[in-house]
N, C-alpha and C positions, 0 to 999 in steps of 0.2 A: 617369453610367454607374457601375454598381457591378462592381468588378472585384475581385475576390479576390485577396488576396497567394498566392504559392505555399507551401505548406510542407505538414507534417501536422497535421492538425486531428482532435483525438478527440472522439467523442459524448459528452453528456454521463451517460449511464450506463457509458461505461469510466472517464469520469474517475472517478466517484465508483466503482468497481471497487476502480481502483489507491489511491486514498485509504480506502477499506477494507481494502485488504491492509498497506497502509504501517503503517497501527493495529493490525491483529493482529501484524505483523513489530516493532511498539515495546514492546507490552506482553510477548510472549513473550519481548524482552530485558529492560524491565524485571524479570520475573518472575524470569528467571537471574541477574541481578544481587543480586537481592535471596535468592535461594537461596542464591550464591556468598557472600553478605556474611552469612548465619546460619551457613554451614559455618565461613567463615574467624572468625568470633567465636568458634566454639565450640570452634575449633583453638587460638586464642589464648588461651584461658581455661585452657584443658589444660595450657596450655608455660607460664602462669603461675603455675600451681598445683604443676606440678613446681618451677619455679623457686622457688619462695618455701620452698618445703618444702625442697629443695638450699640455700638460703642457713642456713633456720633450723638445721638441721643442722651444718652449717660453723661458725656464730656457737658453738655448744655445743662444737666440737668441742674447743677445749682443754680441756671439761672431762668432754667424752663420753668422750677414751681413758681413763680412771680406770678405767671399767666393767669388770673383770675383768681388770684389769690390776695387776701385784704391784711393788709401788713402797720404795722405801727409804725412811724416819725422816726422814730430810735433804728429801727429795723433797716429805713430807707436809708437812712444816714449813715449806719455802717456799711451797708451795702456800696455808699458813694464811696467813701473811704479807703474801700479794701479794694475796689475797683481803679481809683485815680493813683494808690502805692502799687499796685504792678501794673501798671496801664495796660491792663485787659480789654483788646477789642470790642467794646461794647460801652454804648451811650446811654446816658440813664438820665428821661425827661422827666420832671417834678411839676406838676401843677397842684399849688396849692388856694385855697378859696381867696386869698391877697393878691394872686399873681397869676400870668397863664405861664404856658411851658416854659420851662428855663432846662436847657442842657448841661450835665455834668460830663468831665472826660473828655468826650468828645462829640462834635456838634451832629444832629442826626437831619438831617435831609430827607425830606417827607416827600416831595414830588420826586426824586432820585431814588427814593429808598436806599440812601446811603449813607456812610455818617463819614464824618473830615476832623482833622486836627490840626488843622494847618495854624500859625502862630498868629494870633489877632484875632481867630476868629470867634464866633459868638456860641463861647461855652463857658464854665468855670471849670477851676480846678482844686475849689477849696469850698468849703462849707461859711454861710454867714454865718457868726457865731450870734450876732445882738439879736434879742430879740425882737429889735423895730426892727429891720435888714426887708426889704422888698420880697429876697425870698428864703426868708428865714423857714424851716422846715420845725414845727411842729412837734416833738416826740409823743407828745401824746396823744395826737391826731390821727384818723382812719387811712388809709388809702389803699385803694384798689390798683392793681397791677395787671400787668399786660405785656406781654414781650411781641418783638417786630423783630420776621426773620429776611434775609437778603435772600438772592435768586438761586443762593447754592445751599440755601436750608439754614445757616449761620443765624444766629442771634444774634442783632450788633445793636437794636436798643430794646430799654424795659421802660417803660411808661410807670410813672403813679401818679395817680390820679387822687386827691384831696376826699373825703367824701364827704 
């Protein structure tokens, strides 16, 4: 005797219905998933690209406030100082009302936009101390400042200018 359990039994064209719809219902999440995960990459690309740009910024900023900012003799002077004891990428021009440009560091190249350090060449690495010295700096004299970035955003020299 064949006797049938009880329960619900489906034909086999709703089964295979519901297993077509189950497939369209995984690829349309697939599909959002994969929408949701090109949005959130392209969000995250954004907020890094800010970020990097907000750090590079910061990293220069001791030497971005120069930019137009009128600083004392004394100020310049430490500045060379602290700059030529860890030899920090970056050239620091002095014109003072005795002298025109003189480089500290290292030498800045104005039609290049680039600055050099090569051995002999036309920079110093130490401060005159006399006060007759051609370019003896001032401390109690004005000078206006100015920073010069290279082609990747860098600051490699600060200008002061005498006033």
């Amino acid at each position: 005797m064949n006797q049938r359990e009880e329960g619900f039994f489906l034909s086999t064209a709703t089964r295979a219905l519901i297993i077509g719809v189950a497939v369209i219902v995984v690829c349309i999440v697939c599909s959002l998933a994969l929408y949701m995960s090109k949005q959130g990459k392209a969000a995250i690309n954004t907020g890094t690209n800010q970020y990097n740009k907000m750090l590079e910024d910061y990293q220069d900023l001791n030497k971005a406030m120069y930019d137009g900012l009128e600083v004392s003799g004394s100020e310049v002077t430490t500045l060379i100082n602290k700059l030529v004891s860890v030899r920090d990428y970056t050239a620091v021009r002095v014109k003072t009302k005795a002298s025109d440009f003189v480089c500290y560091n290292y030498y800045y190249n104005e039609k290049d936009n680039s600055i050099d350090n090569r051995e002999g060449g036309d920079f110093l690495m130490a401060l005159p101390e006399a006060k007759g010295a051609d370019h003896y700096i001032n401390p109690q004299a004005d000078f206006l400042g100015s920073v010069r970035k290279n082609a990747n955003g860098i600051i490699i020299c600060i200008d002061f200018v005498q006033q």
